[in-house]
N, C-alpha and C positions, 0 to 999 in steps of 0.2 A: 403868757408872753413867749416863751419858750413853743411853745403850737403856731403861734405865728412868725417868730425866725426860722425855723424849718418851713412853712410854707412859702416864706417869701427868698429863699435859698431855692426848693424846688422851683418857683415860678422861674427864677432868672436864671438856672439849668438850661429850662425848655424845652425841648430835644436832644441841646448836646448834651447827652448825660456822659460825666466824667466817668471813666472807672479810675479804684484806687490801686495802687499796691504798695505792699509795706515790704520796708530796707532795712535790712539787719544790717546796723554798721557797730562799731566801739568809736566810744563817746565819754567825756568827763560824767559819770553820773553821781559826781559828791566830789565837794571841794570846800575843805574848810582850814584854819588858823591859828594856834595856841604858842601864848609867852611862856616862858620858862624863868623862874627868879628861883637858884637852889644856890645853899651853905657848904660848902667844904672845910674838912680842914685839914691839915698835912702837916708831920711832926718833921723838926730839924734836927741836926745834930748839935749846935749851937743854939744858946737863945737870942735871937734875934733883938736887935738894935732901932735897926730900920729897915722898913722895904721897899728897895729902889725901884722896882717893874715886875709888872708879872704878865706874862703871855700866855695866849690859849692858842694853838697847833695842830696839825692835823685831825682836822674832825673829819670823822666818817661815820656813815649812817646807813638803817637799811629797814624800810617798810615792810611787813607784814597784816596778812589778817589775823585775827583773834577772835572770833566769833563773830557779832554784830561790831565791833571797835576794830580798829585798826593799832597794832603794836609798829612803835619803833624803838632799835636797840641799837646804840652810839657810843662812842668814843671820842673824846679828845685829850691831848698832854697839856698842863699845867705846868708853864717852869716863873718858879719865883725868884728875884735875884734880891739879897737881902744883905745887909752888912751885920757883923757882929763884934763881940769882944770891944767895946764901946767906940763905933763906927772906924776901925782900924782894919778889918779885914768883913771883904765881899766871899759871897760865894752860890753858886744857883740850884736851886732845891725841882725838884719838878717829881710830876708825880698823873699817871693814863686814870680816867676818870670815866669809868662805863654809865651809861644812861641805858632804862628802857620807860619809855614814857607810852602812854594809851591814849589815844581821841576817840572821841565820841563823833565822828564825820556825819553832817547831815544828807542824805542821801534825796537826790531830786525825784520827782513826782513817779511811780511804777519802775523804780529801778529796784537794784536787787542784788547785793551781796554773795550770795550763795553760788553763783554760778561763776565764769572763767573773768579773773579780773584783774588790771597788775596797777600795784601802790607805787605814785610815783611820792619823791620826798622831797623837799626843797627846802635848803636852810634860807628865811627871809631874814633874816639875822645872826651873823655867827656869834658863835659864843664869846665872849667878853669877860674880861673882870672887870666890875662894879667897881668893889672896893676891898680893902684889906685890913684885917687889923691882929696884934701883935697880943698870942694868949704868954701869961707868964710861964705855962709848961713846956716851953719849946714847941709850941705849935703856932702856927698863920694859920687866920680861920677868915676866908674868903669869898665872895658871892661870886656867883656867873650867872649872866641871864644870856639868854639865845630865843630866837623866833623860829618855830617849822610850818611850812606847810605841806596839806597833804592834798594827792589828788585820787579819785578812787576812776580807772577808767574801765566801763563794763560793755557787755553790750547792751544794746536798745533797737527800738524800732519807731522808724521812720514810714509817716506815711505820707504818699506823695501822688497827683492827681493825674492822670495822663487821657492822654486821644486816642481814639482807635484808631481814627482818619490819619492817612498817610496826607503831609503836606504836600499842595501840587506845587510841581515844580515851575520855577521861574524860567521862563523865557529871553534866552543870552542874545542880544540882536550883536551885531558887527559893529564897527565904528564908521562903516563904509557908505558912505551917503551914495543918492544916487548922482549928485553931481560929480564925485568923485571917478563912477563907472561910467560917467561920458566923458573925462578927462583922458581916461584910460584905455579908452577907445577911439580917441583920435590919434595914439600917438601912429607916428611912420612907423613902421617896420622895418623901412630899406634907408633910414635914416644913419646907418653907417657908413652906405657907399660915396 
């Protein structure tokens, strides 16, 4: 089967045989998506009563390679605002929370890592609290989940079909008919005087 789509590829060629050339551009060559579900916990000075709100803050983030995987290493601030001393007094707990998480990015058909390439990172989800719950040693032990994704952009090669034949050029006519050049040539000349 194969021996006969190249022949019948060659027939419909013909003569005009295409030539090719190939385009080194940078291109997505790997794009992939991972949830995050992780546990914290953070000690109070108080033992906590209840917890009124808890915020996630400045997240910042930063892709790297690591061999075949891609690292990213992140930060965000947790502030928890909890009452104590049996719900008569508030107060806000917070605490910078470093991530480094690895993907496993799938990379598209003859791409290639190894050479010049820049990770972009994208939070598809920022970080959140879940939920909370109240340990009796003066610690809040709390979930966050967050979405990232990653984009790996490398180079590649592009291959593309071209002509030798220079296109002929079109021919620009006027908009000047010939009735117009016998209009034009009746008028007077001494129709001033």
């Amino acid at each position: 089967m194969y021996k006969r789509l190249v022949f019948a590829y060659i027939k419909l060629r013909g003569d005009n045989m295409a030539l090719y050339k190939e385009i080194v551009t940078k291109a997505v060559i790997g794009k992939g998506k991972k949830y995050f579900k992780n546990n914290y916990k953070i000690t109070t000075n108080d033992q906590p009563t209840t917890v009124l709100g808890c915020w996630v803050i400045n997240h910042k983030f930063k892709g790297y390679k690591s061999g075949d995987k891609i690292g990213v290493d992140g930060s965000f601030d947790v502030n928890i605002w909890y009452s104590y001393d049996n719900d008569s007094k508030t107060t806000v707990v917070n605490q910078k929370i470093e991530y480094n998480d690895l993907f496993n990015v799938k990379l598209k058909e003859n791409a290639d890592l190894s050479g010049d390439t820049d990770i972009i990172v994208r939070t598809l989800s920022q970080p959140t609290c879940l939920g909370v719950n109240i340990l009796d040693n003066k610690e809040i032990s709390f979930d966050i989940e967050k979405e990232l994704g990653v984009e790996i952009v490398g180079e590649t090669k592009v291959k593309i079909a071209i002509e030798e034949d220079e296109e002929p050029w079109d021919e620009i006519d006027d908009d000047v008919t010939e009735e117009d050049l016998e209009e034009i040539n009746k008028v007077d000349e001494n129709y001033i005087q």
